[in-house]
N, C-alpha and C positions, 0 to 999 in steps of 0.2 A: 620509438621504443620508450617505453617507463622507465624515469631515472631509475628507478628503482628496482630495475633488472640487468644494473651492472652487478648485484650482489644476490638479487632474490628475484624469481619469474611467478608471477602473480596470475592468477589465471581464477576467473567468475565461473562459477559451476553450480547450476540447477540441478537440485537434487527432491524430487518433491516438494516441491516450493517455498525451498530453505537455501540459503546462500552459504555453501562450502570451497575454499579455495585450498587449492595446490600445492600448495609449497614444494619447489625446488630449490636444491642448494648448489649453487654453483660458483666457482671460481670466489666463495670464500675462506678469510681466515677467519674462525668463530676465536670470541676470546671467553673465560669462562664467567658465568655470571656473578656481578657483584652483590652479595646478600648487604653490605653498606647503604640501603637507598637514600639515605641521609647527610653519609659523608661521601663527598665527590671532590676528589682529589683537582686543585685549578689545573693541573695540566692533563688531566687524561685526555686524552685523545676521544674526538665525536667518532672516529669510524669504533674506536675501539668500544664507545659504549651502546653503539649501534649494533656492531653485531653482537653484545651479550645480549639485546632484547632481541633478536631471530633468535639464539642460542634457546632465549627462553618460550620462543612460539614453538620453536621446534619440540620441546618438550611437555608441549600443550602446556604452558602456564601463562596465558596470554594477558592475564590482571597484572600480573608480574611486569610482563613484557612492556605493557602500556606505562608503567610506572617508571620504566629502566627508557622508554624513548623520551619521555617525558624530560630525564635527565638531561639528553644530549639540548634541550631548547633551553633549559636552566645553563649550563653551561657555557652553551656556545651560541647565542642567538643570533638571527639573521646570518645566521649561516647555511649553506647550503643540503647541510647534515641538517640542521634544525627543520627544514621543510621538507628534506626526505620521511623525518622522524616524527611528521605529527600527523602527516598520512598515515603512517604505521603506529600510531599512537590510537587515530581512531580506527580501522581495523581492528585492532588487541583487541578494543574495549568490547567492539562489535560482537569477536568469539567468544569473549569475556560474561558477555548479556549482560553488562553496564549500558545500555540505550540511552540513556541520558548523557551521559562522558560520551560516548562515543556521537551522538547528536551535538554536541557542543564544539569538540575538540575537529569535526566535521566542519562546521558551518564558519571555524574559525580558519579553517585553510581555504576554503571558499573564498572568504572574502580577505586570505591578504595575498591569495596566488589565483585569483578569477581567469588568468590568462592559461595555465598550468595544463599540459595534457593532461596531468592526473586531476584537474578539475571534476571530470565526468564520473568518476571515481571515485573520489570523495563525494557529490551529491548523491550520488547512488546508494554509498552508505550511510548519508545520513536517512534518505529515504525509504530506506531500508531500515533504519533502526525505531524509526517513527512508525513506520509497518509494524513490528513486532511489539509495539508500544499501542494496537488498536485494543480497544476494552469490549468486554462482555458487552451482547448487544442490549442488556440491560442496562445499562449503563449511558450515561454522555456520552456523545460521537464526538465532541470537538477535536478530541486526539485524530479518530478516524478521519476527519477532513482537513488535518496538516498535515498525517500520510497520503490520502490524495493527491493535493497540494504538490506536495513536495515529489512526491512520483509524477505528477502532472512535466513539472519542471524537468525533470531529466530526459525526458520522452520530447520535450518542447526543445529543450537546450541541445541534447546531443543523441538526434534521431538517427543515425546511423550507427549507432555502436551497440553491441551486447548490452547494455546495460537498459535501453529502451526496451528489448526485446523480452526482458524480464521482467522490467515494471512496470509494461502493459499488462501482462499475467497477474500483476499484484493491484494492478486499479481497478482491472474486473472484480477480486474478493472485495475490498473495499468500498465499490461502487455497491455490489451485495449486499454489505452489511450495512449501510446508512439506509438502501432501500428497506431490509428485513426491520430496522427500527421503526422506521415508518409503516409497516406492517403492522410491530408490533402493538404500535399505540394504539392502532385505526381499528385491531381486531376488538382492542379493550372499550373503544369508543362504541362499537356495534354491540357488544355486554351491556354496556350501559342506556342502549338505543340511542346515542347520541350519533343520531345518521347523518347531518348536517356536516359534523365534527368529522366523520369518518370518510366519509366521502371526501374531504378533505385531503386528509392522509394517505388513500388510494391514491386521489388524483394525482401528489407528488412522485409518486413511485410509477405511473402513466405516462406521464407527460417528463419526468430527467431522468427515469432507470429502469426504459423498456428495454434493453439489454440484460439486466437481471434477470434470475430464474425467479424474482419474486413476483415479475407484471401478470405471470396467468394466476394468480390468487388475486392480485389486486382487480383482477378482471371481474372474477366471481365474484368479490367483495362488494364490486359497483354495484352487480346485478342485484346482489342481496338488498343493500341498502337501500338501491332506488327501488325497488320493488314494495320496500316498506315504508318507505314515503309514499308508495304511486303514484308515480313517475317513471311510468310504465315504461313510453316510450326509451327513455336513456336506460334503462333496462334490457330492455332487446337490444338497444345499440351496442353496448358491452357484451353481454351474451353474442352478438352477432362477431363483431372483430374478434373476440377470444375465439369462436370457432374457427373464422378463418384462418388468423395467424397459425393458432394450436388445435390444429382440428383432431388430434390423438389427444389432448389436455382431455385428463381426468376431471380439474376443472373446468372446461367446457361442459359433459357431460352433466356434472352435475347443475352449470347455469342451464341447459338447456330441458331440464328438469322443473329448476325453479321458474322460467316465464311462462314454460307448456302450463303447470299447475294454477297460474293465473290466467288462464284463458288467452294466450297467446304464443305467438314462436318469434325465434331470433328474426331482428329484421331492424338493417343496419341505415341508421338517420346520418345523411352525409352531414348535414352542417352542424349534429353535436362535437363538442368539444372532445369527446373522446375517438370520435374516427378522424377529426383534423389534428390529432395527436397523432396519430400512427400514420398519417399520411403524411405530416414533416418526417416522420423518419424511413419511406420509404417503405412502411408496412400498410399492408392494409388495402 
């Protein structure tokens, strides 16, 4: 059981693929909160300033909160209050949408309590804050692949708990969204006929994120581009594996449009790169 359910019962709850927790209050004495965040009396008591930051979750003020746990590490360090309080330090921040604090104050109890049942807990939320921290797919992904990362790790670290079973759901969107940039570029490379380039950028989305809803465009994309190379053959080879995988793919239809228009139909070359692509992963 979580230290931290001799005072408070913590509970992970998917909510459309937002992380919302529960708060129960139980077998507490709440004390009322200190608006002092500055002067902190040496002898107050860690439980006492412990429970003014639930006092303050409780009434959804959790910046607050995060600032009032914060106290009890200023005060009382290496203390047992001190490591309940900065698990609950980064939480606040988390509700808070401080991602950053909450990613730091995270990584910092990681690594001075690695052993910690609440260990899987804390990575989760920092993996989780790095999630919410993924940018416009216009944008740089580097963020998006230290959310990966860092979801990777929790799923790696601690496969049997709720927390895995949620941020497999969040490495699929992410896994998504590095492929859709790769999309992005590759569409931009085919504007500018640089087919060489684009074909490129398909193939990355082929060959690490055929799991994606993005590989049946990247499929069509092949078609396109090799077709305007002519390069015929790897043409029908993409047109061919995209039917079979997605034989309802709208983009199939439309590749099986574009090789008939060149004087040919799908017809699938085993030792291109793109069907020994799908055949490491079991497709195809």
């Amino acid at each position: 059981m979580r230290f931290f359910y001799e005072v408070l019962k913590v509970r992970a709850v998917v909510r459309g693929g937002t992380l919302a927790l529960a708060l129960v209050m139980g077998l507490l004495v709440t004390g009322c909160a200190s608006d002092k965040d500055d002067v902190l009396p040496p002898d107050e008591p860690a439980e006492k300033i412990y429970n003014e930051g639930l006092t303050l979750l409780r009434r959804q003020e959790p910046e607050k909160a995060a600032k009032r746990f914060e106290d009890v590490d200023k005060t009382h360090p290496y203390s047992e209050w001190a490591r309940k309080s900065l698990l609950m330090t980064t939480y606040s921040y988390f509700e808070a949408g401080k991602y950053d604090e909450a990613i730091a104050t995270g990584r910092r109890y990681t690594a001075l309590y690695p052993g910690s049942q609440d260990a899987a807990y804390a990575q989760y939320l920092v993996a989780s804050a790095l999630y919410e921290n993924i940018p416009d797919i216009t944008r740089d992904q580097r963020k998006t692949r230290q959310a990966l990362d860092a979801l990777d790790d929790v799923v790696r670290k601690y496969p049997n708990t709720e927390y895995a079973a949620t941020a497999k759901k969040k490495i699929e969107v992410a896994r998504d969204q590095l492929a859709g940039k790769e999309m992005l570029v590759g569409r931009y490379y085919l504007e500018q006929r640089n087919y060489t380039g684009a074909i490129n950028r398909f193939k990355v989305v082929v060959t690490q994120y055929q799991t994606t809803r993005q590989v049946e465009e990247a499929l069509y994309r092949l078609t396109e581009a090799y077709m305007a190379l002519g390069v015929v053959s790897e043409a029908q080879t993409a047109a061919a594996v995209l039917g079979y995988n997605f034989p309802d793919s709208s983009w199939y239809k439309d590749a099986y449009k574009l090789v008939q228009a060149g004087g040919v139909e799908p017809q699938e070359n085993k030792a291109s790169w793109i069907s020994q692509a799908f055949k490491k992963m079991g497709l195809g």
